[in-house]
Z-matrix of the N, CA and C atoms (Angstrom, degrees):
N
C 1 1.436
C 2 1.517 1 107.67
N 3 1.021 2 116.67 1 133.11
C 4 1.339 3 123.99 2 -167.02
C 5 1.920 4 112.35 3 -88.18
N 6 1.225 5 99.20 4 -5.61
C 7 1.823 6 115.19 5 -179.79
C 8 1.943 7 93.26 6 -80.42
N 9 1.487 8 101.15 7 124.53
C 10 1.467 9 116.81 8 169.60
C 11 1.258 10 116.27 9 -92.70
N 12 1.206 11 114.51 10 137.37
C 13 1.375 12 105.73 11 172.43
C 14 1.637 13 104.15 12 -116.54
N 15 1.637 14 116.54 13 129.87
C 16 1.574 15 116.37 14 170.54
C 17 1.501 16 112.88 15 -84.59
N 18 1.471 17 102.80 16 163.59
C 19 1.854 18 97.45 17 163.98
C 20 1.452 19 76.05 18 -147.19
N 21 1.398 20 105.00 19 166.02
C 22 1.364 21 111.39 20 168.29
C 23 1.724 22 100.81 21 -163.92
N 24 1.406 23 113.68 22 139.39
C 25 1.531 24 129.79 23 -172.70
C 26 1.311 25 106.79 24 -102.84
N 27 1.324 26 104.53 25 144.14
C 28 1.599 27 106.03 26 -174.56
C 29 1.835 28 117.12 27 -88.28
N 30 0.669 29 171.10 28 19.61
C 31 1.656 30 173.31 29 139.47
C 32 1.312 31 99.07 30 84.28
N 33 1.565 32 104.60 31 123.83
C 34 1.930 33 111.59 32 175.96
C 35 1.473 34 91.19 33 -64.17
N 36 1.255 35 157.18 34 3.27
C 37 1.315 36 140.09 35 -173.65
C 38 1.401 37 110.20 36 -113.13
N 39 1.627 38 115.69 37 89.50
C 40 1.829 39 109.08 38 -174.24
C 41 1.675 40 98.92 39 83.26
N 42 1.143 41 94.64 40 157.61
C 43 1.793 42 119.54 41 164.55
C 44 1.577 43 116.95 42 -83.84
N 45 1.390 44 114.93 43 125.48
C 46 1.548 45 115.83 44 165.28
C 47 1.619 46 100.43 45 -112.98
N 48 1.148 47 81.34 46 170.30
C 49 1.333 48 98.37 47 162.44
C 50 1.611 49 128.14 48 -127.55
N 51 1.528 50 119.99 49 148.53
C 52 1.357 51 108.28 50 -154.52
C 53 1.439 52 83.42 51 -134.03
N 54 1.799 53 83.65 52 161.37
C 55 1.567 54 96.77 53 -157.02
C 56 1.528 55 104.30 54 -79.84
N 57 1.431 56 104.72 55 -175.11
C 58 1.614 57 94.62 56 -172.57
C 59 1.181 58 104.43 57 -98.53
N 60 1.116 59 116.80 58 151.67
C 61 1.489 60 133.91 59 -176.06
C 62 1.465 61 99.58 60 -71.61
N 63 1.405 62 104.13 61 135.85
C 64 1.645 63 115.16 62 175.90
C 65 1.588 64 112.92 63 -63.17
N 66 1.321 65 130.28 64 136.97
C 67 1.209 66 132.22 65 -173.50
C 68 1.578 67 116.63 66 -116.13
N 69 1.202 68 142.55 67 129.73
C 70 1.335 69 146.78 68 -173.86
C 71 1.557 70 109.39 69 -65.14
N 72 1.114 71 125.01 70 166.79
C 73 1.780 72 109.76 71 -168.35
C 74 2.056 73 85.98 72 -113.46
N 75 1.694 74 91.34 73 121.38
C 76 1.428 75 88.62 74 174.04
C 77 1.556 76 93.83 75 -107.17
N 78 0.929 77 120.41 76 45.23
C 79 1.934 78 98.61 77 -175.60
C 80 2.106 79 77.61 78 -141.33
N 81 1.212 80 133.80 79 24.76
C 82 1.542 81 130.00 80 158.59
C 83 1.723 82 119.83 81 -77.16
N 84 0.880 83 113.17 82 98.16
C 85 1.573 84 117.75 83 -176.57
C 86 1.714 85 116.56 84 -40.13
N 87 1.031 86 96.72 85 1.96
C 88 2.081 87 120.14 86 174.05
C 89 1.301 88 92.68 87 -63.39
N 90 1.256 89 114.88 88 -78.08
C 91 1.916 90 131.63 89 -173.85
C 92 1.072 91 123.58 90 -28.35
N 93 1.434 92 122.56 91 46.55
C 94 1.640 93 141.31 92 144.13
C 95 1.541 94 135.99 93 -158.05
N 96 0.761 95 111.82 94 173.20
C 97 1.290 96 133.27 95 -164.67
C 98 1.963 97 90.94 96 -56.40
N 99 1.647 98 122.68 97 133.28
C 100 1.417 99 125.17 98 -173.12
C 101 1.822 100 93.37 99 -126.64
N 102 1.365 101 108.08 100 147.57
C 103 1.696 102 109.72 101 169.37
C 104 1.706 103 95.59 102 -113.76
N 105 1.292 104 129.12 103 110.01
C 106 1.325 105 145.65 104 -156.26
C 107 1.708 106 127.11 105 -132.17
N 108 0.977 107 115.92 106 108.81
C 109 1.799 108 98.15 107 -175.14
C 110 1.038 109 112.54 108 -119.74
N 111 1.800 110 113.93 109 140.46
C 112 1.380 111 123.97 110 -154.35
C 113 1.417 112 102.18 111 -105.26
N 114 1.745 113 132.23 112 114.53
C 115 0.840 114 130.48 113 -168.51
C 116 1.578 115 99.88 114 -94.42
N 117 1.430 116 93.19 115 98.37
C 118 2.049 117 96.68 116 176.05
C 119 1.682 118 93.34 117 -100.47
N 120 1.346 119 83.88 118 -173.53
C 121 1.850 120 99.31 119 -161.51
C 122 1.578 121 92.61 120 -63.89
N 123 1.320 122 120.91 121 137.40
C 124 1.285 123 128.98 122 165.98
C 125 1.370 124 126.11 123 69.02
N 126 1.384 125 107.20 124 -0.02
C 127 1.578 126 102.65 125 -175.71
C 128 1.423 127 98.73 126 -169.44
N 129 1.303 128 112.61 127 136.20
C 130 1.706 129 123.42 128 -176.81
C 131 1.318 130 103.82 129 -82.13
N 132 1.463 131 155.46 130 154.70
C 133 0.797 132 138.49 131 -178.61
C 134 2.230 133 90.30 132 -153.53
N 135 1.810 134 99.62 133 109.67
C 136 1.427 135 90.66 134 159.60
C 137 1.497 136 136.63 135 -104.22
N 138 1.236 137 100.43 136 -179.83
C 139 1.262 138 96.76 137 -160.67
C 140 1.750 139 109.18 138 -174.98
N 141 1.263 140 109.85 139 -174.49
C 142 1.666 141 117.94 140 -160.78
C 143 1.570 142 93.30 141 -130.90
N 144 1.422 143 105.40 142 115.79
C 145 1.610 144 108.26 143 156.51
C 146 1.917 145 110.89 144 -105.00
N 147 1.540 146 97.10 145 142.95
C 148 1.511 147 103.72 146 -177.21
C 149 1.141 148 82.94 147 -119.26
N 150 2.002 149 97.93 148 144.03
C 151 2.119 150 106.85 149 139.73
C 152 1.701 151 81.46 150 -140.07
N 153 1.335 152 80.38 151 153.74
C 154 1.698 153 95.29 152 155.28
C 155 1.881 154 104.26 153 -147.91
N 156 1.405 155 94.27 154 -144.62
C 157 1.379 156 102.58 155 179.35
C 158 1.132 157 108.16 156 -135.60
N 159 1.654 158 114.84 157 136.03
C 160 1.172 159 120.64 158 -170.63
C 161 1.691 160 108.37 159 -122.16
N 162 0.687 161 98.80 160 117.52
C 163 2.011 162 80.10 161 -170.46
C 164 1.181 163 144.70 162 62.45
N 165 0.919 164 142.63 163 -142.05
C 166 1.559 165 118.95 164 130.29
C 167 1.345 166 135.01 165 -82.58
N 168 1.855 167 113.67 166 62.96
C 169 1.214 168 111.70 167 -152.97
C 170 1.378 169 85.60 168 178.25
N 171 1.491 170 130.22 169 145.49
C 172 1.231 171 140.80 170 164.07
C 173 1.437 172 131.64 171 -85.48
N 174 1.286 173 133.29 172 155.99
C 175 1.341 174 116.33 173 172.16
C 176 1.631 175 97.46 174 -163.38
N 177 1.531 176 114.19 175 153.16
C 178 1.424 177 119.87 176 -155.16
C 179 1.754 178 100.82 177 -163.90
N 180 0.861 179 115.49 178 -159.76
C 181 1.583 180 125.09 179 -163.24
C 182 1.702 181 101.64 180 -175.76
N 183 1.571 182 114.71 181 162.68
C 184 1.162 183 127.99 182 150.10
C 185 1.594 184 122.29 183 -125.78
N 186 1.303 185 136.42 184 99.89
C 187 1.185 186 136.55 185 -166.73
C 188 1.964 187 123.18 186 -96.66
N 189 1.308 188 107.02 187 102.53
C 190 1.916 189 105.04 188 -176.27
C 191 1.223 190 80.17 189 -116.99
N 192 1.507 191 92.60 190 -174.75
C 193 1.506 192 123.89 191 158.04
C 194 0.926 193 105.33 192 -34.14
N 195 1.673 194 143.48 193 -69.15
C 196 1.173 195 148.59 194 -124.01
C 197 1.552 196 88.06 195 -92.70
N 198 1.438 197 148.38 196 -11.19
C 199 1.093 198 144.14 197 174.91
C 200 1.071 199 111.73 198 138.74
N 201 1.659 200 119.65 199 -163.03
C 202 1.510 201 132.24 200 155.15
C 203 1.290 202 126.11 201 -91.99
N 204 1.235 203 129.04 202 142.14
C 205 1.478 204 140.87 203 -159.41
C 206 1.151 205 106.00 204 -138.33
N 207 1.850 206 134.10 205 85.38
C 208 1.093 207 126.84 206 175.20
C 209 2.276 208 108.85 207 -62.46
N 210 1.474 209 85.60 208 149.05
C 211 1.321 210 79.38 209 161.42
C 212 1.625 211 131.14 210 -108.25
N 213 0.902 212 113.73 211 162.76
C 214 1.669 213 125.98 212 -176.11
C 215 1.680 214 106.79 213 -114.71
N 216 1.549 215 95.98 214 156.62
C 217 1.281 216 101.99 215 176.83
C 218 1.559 217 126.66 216 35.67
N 219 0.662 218 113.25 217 81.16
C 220 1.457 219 127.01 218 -146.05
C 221 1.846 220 93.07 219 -129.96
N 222 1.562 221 104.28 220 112.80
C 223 1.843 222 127.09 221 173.42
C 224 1.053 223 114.54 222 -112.60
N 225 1.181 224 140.33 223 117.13
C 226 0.920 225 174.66 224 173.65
C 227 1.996 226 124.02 225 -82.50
N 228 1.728 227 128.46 226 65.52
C 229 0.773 228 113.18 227 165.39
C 230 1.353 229 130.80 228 -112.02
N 231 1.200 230 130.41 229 106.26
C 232 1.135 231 148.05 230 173.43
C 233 1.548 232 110.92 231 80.10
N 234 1.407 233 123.55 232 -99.69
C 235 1.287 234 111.77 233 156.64
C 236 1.567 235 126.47 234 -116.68
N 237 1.468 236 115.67 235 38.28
C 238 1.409 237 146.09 236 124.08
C 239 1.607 238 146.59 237 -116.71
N 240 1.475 239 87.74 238 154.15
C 241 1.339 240 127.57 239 -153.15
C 242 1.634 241 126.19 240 -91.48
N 243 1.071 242 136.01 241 123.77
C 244 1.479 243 140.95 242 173.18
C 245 1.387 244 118.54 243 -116.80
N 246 1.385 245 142.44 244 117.87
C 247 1.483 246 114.04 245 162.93
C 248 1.980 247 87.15 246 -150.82
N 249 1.675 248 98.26 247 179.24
C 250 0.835 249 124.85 248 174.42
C 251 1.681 250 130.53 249 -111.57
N 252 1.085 251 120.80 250 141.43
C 253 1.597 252 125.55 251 -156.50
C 254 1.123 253 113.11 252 -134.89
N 255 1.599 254 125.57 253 175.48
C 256 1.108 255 130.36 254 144.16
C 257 1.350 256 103.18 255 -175.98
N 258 1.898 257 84.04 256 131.26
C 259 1.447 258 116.88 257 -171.83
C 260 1.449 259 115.62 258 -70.66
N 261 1.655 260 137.15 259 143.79
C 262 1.522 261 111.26 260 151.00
C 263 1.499 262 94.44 261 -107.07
N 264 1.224 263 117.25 262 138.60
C 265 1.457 264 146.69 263 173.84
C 266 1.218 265 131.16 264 -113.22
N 267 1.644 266 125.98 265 49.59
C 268 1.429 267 131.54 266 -178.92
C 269 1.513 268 109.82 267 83.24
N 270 2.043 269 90.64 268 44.24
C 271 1.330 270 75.43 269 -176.84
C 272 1.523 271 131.06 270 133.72
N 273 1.685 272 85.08 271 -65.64
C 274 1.778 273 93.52 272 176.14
C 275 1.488 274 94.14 273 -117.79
N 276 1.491 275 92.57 274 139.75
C 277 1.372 276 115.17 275 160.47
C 278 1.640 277 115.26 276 -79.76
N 279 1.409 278 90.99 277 123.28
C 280 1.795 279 107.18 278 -172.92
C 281 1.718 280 103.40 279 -105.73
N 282 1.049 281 146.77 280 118.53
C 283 1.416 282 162.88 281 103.72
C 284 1.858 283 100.52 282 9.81
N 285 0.990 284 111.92 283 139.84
C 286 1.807 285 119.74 284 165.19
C 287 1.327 286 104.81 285 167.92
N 288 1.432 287 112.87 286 158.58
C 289 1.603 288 143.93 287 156.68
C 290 1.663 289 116.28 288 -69.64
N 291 0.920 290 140.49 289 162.55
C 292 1.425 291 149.60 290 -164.11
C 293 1.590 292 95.32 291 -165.17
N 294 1.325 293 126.22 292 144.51
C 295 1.341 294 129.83 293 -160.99
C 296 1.505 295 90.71 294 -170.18
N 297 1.542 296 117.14 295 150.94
C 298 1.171 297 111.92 296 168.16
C 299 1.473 298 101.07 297 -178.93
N 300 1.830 299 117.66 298 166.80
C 301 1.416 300 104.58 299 -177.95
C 302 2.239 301 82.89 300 -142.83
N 303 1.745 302 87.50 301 149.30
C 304 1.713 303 77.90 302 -174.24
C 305 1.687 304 97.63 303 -127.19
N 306 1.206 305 96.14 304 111.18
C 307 1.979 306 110.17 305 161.22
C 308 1.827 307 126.16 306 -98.74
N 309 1.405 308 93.44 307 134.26
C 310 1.068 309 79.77 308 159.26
C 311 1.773 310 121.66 309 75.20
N 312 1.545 311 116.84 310 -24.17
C 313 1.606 312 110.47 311 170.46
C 314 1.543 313 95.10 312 129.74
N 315 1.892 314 98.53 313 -4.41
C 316 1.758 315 101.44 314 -162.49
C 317 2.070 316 103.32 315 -120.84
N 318 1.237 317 112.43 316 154.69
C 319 0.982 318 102.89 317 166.62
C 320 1.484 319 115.57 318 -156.79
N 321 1.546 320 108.53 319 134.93
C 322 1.495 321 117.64 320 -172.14
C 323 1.615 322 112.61 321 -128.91
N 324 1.252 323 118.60 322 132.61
C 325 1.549 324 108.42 323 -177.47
C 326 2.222 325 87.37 324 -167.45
N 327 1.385 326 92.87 325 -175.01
C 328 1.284 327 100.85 326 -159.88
C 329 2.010 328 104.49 327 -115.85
N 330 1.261 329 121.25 328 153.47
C 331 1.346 330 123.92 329 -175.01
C 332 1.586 331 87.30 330 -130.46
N 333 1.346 332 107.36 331 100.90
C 334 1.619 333 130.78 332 157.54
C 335 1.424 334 107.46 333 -63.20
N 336 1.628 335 143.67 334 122.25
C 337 1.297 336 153.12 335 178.42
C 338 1.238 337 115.62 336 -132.94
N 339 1.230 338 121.35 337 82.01
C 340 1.498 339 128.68 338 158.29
C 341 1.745 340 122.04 339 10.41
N 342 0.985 341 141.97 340 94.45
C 343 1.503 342 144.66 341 -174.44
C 344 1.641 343 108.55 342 77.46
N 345 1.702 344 126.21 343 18.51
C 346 1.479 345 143.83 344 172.98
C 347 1.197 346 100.60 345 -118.24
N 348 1.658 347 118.23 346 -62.91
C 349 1.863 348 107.15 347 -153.11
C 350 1.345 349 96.23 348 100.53
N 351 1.629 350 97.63 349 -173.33
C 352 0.787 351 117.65 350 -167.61
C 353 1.475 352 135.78 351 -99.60
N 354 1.288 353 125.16 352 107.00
C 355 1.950 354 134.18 353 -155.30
C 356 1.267 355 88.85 354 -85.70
N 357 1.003 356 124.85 355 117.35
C 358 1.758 357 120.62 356 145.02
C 359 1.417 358 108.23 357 -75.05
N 360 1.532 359 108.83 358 162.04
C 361 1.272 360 144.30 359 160.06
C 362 0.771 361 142.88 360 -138.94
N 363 1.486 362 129.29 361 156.11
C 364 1.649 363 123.10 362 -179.71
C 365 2.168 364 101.41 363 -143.78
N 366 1.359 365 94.52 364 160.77
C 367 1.343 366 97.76 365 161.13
C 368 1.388 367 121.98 366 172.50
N 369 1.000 368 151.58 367 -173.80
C 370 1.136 369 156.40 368 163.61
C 371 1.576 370 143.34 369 -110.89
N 372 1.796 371 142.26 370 137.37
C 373 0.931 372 110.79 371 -165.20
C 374 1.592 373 149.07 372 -34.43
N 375 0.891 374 148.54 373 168.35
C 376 1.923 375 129.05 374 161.90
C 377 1.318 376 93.34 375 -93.18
């Protein structure tokens, strides 16, 4: 996961000061629950993408038919999105990126799948 976490101790000798701890962005319009359908080859498939914030650190899921798909590594800029996945698909577990940007109440971005390409999607809050 690419999210750092600092600590820093203060020295019995004099006062320091320590830097501020990095903070996760809770005010990104990403941070809920999306109803979204992934138009893969031949078949629409809907479904619910989550992120929220977990700590100082995010964590989310993608949920179809085909199951649940926690996500990984998961970036967070402003009101876009990066993370990492992996699908099982009849079977085989597929590797991919998930990307997305959310306006407006709406959100559309693309699910990259290893030996698939690339699924777009779209959807809107629940």
């Amino acid at each position: 996961m690419s999210v750092a976490l600092f600590s820093a101790s203060a020295s019995a000798q004099g006062s320091t000061t320590s830097p501020p701890t990095p903070k996760a962005d809770t005010s990104s319009a990403l941070l809920t629950s999306w109803s979204v359908v992934f138009a893969a080859p031949g078949q629409d498939y809907p479904g619910t993408l989550h992120l929220e914030k977990n700590g100082e650190a995010y964590k989310g899921s993608v949920t179809t038919e085909l199951g649940e798909s926690p996500l990984t590594n998961i970036k967070i800029d402003g009101n876009s999105f990066t993370a990492s996945m992996v699908v099982n698909a009849q079977g085989q577990q597929l590797e991919g990126t998930i990307s997305g940007k959310a306006a407006d109440g709406k959100i559309s971005g693309n699910l990259n799948l290893a030996g698939v390409g690339d699924v777009p999607y779209s959807g809107s809050k629940k």
